[in-house]
N, CA, C, O and CB atoms as a CASP TS submission, in Angstrom:
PFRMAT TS
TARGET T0000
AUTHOR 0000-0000-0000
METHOD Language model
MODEL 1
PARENT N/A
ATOM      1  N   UNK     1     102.646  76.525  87.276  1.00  0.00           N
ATOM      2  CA  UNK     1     102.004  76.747  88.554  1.00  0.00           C
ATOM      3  C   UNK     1     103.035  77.223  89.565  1.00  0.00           C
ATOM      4  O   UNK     1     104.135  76.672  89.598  1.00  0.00           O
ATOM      5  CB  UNK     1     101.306  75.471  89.044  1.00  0.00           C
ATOM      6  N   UNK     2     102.743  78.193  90.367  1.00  0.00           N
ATOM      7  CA  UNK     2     103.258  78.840  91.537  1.00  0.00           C
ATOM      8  C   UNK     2     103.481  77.764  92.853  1.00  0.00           C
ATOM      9  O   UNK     2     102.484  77.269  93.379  1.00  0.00           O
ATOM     10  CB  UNK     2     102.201  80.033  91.898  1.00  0.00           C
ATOM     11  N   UNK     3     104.595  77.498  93.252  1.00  0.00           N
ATOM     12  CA  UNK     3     104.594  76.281  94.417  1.00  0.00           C
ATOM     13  C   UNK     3     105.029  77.499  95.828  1.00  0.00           C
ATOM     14  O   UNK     3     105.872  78.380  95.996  1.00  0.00           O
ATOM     15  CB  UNK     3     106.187  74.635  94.007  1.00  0.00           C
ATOM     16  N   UNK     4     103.885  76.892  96.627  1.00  0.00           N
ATOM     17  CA  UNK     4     103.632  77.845  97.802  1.00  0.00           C
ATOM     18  C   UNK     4     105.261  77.239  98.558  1.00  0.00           C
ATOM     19  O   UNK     4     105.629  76.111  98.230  1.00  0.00           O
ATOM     20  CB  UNK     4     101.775  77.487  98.874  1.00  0.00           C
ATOM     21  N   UNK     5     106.189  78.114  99.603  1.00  0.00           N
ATOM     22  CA  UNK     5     107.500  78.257 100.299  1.00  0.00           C
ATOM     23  C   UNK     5     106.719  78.025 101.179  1.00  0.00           C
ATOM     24  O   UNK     5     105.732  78.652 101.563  1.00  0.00           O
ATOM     25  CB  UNK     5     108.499  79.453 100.332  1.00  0.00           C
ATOM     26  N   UNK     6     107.486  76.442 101.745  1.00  0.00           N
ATOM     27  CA  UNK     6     106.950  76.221 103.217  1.00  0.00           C
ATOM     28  C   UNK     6     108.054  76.219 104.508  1.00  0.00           C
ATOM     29  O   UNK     6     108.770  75.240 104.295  1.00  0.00           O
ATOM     30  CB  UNK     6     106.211  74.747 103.213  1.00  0.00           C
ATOM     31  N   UNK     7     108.240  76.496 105.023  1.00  0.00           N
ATOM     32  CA  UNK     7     109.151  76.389 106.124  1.00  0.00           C
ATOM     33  C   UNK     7     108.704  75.905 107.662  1.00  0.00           C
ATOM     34  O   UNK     7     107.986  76.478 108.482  1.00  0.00           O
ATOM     35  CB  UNK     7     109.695  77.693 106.203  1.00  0.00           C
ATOM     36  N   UNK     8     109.415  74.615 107.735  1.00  0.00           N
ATOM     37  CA  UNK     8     109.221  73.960 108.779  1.00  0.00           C
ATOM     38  C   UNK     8     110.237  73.694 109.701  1.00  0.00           C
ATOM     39  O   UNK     8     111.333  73.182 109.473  1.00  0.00           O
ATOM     40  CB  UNK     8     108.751  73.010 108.456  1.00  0.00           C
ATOM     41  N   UNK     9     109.663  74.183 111.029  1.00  0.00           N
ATOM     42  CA  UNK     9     111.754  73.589 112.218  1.00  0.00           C
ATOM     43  C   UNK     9     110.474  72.649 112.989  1.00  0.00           C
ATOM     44  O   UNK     9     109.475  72.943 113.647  1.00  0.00           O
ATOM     45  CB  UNK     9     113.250  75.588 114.067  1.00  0.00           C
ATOM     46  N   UNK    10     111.311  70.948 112.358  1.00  0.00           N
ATOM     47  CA  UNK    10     111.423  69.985 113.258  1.00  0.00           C
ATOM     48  C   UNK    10     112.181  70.474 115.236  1.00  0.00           C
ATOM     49  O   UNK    10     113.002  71.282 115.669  1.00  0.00           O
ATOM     50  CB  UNK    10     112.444  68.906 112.241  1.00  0.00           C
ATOM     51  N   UNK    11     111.255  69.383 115.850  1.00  0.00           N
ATOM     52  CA  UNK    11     112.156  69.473 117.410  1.00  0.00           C
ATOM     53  C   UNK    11     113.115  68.198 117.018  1.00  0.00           C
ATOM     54  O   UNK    11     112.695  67.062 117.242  1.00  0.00           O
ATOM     55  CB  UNK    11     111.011  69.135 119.227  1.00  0.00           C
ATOM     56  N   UNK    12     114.048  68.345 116.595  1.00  0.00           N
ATOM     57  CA  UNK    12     114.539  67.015 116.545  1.00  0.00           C
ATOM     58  C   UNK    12     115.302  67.410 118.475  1.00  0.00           C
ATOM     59  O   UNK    12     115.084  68.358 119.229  1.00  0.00           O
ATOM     60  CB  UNK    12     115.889  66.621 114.769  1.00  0.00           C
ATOM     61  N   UNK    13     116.170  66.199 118.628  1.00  0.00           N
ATOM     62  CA  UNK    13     116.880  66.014 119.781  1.00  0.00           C
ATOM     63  C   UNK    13     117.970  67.330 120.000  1.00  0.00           C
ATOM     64  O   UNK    13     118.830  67.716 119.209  1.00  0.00           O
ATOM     65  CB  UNK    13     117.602  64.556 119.655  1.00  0.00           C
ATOM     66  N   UNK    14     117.685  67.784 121.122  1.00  0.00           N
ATOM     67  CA  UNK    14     118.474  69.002 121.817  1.00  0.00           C
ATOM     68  C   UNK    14     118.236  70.239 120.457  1.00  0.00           C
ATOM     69  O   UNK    14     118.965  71.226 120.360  1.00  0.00           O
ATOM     70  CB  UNK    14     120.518  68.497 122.210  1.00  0.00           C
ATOM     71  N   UNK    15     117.348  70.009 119.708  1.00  0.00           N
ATOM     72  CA  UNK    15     117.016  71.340 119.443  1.00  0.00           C
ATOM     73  C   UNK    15     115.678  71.989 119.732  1.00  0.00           C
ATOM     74  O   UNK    15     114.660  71.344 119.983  1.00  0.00           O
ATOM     75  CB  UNK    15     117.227  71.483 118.223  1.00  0.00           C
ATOM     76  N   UNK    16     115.755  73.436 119.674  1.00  0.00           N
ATOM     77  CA  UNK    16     114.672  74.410 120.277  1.00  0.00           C
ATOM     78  C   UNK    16     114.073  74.721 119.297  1.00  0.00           C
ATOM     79  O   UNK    16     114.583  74.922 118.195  1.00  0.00           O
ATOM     80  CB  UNK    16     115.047  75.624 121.006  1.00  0.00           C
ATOM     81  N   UNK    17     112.439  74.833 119.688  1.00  0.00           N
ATOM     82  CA  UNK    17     111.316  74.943 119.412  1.00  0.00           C
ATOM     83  C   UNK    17     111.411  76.537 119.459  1.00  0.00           C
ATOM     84  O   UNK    17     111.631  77.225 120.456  1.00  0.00           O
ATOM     85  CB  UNK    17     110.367  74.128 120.278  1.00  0.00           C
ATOM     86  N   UNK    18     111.126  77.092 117.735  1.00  0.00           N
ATOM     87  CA  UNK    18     111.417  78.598 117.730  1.00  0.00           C
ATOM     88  C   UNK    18     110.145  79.081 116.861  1.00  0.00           C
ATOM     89  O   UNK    18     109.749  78.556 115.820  1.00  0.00           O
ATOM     90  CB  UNK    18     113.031  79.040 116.999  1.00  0.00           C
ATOM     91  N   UNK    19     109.472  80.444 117.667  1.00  0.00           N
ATOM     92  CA  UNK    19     108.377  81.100 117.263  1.00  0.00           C
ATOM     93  C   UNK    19     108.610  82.317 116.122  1.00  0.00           C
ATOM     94  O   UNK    19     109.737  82.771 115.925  1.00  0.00           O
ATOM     95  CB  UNK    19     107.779  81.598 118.517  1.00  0.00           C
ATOM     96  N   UNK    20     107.684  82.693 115.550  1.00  0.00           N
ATOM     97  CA  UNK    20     108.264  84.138 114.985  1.00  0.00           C
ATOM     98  C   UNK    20     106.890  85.058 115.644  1.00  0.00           C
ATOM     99  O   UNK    20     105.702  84.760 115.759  1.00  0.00           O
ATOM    100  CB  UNK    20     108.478  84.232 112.842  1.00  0.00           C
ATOM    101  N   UNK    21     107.576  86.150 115.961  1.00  0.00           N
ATOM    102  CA  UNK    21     106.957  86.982 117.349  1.00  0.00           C
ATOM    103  C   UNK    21     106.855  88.420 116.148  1.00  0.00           C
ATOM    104  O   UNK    21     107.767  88.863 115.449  1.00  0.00           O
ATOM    105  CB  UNK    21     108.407  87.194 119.256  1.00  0.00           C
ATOM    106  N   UNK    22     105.447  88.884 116.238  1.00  0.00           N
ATOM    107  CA  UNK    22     105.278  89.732 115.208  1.00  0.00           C
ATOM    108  C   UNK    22     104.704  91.197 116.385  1.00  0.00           C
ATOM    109  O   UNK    22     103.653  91.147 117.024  1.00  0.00           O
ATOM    110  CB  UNK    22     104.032  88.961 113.848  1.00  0.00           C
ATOM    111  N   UNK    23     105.583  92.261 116.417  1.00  0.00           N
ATOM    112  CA  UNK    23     104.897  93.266 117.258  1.00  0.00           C
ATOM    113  C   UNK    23     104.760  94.347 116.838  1.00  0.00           C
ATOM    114  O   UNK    23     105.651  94.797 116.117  1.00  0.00           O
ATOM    115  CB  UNK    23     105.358  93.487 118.314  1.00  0.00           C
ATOM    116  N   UNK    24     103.833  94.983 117.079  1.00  0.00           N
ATOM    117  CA  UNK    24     103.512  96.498 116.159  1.00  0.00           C
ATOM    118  C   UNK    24     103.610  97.746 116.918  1.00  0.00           C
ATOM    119  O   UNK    24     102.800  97.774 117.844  1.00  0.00           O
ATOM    120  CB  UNK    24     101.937  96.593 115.545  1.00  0.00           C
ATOM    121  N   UNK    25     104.352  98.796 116.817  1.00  0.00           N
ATOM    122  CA  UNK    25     104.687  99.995 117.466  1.00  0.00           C
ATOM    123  C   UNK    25     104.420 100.918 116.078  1.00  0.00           C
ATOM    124  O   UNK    25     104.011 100.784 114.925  1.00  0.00           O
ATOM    125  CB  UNK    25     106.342 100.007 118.219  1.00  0.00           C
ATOM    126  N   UNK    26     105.021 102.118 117.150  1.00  0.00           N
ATOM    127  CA  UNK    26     104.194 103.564 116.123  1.00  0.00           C
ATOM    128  C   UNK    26     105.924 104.115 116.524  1.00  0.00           C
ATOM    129  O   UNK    26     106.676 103.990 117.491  1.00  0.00           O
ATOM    130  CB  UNK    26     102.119 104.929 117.046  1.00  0.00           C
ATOM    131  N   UNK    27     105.986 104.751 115.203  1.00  0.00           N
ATOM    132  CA  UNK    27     107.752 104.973 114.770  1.00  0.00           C
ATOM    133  C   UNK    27     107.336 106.594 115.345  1.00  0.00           C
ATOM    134  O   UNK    27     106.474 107.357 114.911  1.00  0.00           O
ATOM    135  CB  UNK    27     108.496 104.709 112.492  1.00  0.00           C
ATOM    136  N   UNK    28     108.339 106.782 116.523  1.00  0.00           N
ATOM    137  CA  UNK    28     108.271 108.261 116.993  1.00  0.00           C
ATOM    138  C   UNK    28     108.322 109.203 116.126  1.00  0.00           C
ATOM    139  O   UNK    28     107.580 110.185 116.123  1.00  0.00           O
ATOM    140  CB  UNK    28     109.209 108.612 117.810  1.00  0.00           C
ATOM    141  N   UNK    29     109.537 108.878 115.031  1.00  0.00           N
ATOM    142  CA  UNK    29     109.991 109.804 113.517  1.00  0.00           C
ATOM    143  C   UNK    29     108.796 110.253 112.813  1.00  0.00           C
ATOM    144  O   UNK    29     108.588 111.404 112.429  1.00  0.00           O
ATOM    145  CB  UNK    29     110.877 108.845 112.274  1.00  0.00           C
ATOM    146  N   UNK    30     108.195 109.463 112.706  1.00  0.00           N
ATOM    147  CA  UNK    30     106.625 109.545 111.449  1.00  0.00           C
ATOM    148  C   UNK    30     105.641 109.346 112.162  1.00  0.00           C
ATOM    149  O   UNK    30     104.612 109.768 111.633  1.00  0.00           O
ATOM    150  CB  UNK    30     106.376 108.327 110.120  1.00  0.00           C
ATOM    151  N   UNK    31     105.484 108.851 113.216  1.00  0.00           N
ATOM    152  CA  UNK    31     104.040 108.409 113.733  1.00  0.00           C
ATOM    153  C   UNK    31     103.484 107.421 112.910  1.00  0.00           C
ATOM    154  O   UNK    31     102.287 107.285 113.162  1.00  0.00           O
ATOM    155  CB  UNK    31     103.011 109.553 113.785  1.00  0.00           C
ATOM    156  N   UNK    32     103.831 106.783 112.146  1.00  0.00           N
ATOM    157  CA  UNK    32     102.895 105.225 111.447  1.00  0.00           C
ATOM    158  C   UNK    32     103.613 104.664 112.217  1.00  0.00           C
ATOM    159  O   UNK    32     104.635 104.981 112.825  1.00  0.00           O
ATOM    160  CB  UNK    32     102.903 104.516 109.676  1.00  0.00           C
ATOM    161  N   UNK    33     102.587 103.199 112.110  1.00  0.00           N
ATOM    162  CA  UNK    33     103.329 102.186 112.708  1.00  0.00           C
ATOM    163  C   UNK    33     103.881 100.809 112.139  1.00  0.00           C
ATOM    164  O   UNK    33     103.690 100.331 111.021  1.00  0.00           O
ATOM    165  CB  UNK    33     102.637 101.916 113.625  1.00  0.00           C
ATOM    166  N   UNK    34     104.437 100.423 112.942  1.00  0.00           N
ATOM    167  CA  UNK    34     105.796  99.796 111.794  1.00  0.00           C
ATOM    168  C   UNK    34     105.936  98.456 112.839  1.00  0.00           C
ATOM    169  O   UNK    34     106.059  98.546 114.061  1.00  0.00           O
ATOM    170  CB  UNK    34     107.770 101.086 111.588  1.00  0.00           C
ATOM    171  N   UNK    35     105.888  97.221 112.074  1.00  0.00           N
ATOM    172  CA  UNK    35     106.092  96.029 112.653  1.00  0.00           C
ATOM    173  C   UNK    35     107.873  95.398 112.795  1.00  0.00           C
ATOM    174  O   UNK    35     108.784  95.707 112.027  1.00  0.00           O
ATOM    175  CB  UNK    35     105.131  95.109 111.741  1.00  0.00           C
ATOM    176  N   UNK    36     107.955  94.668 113.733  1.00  0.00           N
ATOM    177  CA  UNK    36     108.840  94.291 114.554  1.00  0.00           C
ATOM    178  C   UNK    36     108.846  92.487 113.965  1.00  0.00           C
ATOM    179  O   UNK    36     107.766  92.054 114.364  1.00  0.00           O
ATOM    180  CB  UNK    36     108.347  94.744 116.267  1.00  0.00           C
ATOM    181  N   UNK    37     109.301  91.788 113.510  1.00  0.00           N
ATOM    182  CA  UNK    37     109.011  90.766 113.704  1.00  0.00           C
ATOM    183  C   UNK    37     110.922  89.956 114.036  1.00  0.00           C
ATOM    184  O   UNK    37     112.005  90.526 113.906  1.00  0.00           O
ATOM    185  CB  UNK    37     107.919  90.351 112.361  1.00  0.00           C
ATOM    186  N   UNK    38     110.701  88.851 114.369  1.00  0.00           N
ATOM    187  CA  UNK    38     111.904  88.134 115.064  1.00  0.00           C
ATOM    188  C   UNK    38     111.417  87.095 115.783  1.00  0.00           C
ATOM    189  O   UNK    38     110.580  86.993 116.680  1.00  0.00           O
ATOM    190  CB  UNK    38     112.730  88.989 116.003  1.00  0.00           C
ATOM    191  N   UNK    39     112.548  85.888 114.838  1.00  0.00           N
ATOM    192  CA  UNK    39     112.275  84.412 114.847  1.00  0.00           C
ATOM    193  C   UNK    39     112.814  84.175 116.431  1.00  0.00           C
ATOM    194  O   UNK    39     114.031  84.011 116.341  1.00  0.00           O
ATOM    195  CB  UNK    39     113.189  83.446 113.494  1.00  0.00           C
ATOM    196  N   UNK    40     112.479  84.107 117.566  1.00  0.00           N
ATOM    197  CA  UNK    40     112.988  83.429 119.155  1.00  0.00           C
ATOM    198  C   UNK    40     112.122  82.346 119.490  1.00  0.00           C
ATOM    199  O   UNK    40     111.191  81.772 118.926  1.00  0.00           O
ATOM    200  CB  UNK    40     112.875  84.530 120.539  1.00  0.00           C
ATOM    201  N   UNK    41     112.852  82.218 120.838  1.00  0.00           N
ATOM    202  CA  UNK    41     112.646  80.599 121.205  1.00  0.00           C
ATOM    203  C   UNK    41     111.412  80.905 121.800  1.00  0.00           C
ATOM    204  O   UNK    41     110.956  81.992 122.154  1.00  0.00           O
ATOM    205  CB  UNK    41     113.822  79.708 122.293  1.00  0.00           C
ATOM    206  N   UNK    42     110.977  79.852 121.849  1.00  0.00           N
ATOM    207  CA  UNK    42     109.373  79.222 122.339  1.00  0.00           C
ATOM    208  C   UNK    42     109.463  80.318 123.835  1.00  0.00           C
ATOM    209  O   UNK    42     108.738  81.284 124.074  1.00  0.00           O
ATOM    210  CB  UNK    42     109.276  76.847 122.799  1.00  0.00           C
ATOM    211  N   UNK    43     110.316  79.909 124.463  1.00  0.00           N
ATOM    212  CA  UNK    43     110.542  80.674 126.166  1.00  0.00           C
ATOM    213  C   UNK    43     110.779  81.882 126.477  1.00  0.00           C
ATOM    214  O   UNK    43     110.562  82.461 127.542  1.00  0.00           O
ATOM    215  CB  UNK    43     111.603  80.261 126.911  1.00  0.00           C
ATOM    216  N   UNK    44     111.459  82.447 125.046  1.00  0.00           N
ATOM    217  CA  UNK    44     111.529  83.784 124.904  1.00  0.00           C
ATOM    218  C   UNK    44     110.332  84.819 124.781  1.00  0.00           C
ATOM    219  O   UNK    44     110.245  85.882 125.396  1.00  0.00           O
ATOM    220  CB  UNK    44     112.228  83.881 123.915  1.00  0.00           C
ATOM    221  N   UNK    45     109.584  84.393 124.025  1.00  0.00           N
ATOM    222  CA  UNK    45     108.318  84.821 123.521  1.00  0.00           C
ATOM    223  C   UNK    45     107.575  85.812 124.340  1.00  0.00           C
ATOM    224  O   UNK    45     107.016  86.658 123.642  1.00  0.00           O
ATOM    225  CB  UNK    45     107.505  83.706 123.338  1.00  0.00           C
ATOM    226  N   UNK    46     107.412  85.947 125.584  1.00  0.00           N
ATOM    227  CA  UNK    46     106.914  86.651 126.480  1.00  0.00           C
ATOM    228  C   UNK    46     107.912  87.719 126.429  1.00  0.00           C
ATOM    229  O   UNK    46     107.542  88.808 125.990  1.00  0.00           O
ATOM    230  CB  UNK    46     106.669  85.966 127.736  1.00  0.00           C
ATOM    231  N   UNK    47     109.156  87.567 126.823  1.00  0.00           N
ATOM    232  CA  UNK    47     110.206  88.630 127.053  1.00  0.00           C
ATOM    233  C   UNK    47     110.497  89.271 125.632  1.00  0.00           C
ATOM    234  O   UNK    47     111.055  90.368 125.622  1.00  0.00           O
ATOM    235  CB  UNK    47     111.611  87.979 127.741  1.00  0.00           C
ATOM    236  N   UNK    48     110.153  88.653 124.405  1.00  0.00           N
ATOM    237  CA  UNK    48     109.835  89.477 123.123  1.00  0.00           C
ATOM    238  C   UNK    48     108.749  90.792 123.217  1.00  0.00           C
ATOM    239  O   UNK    48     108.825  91.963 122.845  1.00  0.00           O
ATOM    240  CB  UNK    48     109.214  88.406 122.067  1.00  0.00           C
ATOM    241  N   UNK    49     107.714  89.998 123.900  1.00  0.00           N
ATOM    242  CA  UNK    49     106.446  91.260 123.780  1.00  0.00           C
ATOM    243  C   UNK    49     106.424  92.085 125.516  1.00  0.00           C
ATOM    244  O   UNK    49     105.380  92.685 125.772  1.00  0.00           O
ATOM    245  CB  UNK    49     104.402  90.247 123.366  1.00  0.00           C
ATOM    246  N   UNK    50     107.100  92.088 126.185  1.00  0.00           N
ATOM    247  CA  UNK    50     107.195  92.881 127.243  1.00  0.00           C
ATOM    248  C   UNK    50     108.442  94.190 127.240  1.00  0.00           C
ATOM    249  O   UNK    50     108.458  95.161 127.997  1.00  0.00           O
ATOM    250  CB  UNK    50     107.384  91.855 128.349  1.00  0.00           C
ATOM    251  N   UNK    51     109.300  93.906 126.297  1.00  0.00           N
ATOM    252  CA  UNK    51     110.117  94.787 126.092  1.00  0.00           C
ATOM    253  C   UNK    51     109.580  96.187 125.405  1.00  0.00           C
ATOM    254  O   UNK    51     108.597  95.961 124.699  1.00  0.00           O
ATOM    255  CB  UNK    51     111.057  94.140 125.404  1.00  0.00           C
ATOM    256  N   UNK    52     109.852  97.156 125.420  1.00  0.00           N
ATOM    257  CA  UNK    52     109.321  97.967 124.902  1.00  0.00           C
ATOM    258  C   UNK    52     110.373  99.106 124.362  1.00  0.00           C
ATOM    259  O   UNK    52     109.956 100.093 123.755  1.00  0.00           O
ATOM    260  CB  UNK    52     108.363  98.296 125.749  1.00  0.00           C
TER
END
């Protein structure tokens, strides 16, 4: 049997609570579009998807 990869981040003490931020753009080169993804902090998350 196949055992499903789980990955878990505890908050333990003085550590940060981290998202994975998945964003989709269109590649100027080819015109498809092509995902972005990158593990940041919980607070970051906004300033992940406002960048452009």
């Amino acid at each position: 049997m196949a055992k499903k990869a789980v990955a878990t981040f505890s908050a333990k003490s003085g550590a940060k609570s981290m998202v994975r931020c998945i964003r989709m753009e269109k590649s100027p080169k080819t015109g498809a579009y092509v995902f972005n993804e990158l593990l940041v902090e919980a607070n970051d998350a906004k300033n992940f998807f406002n960048k452009k």
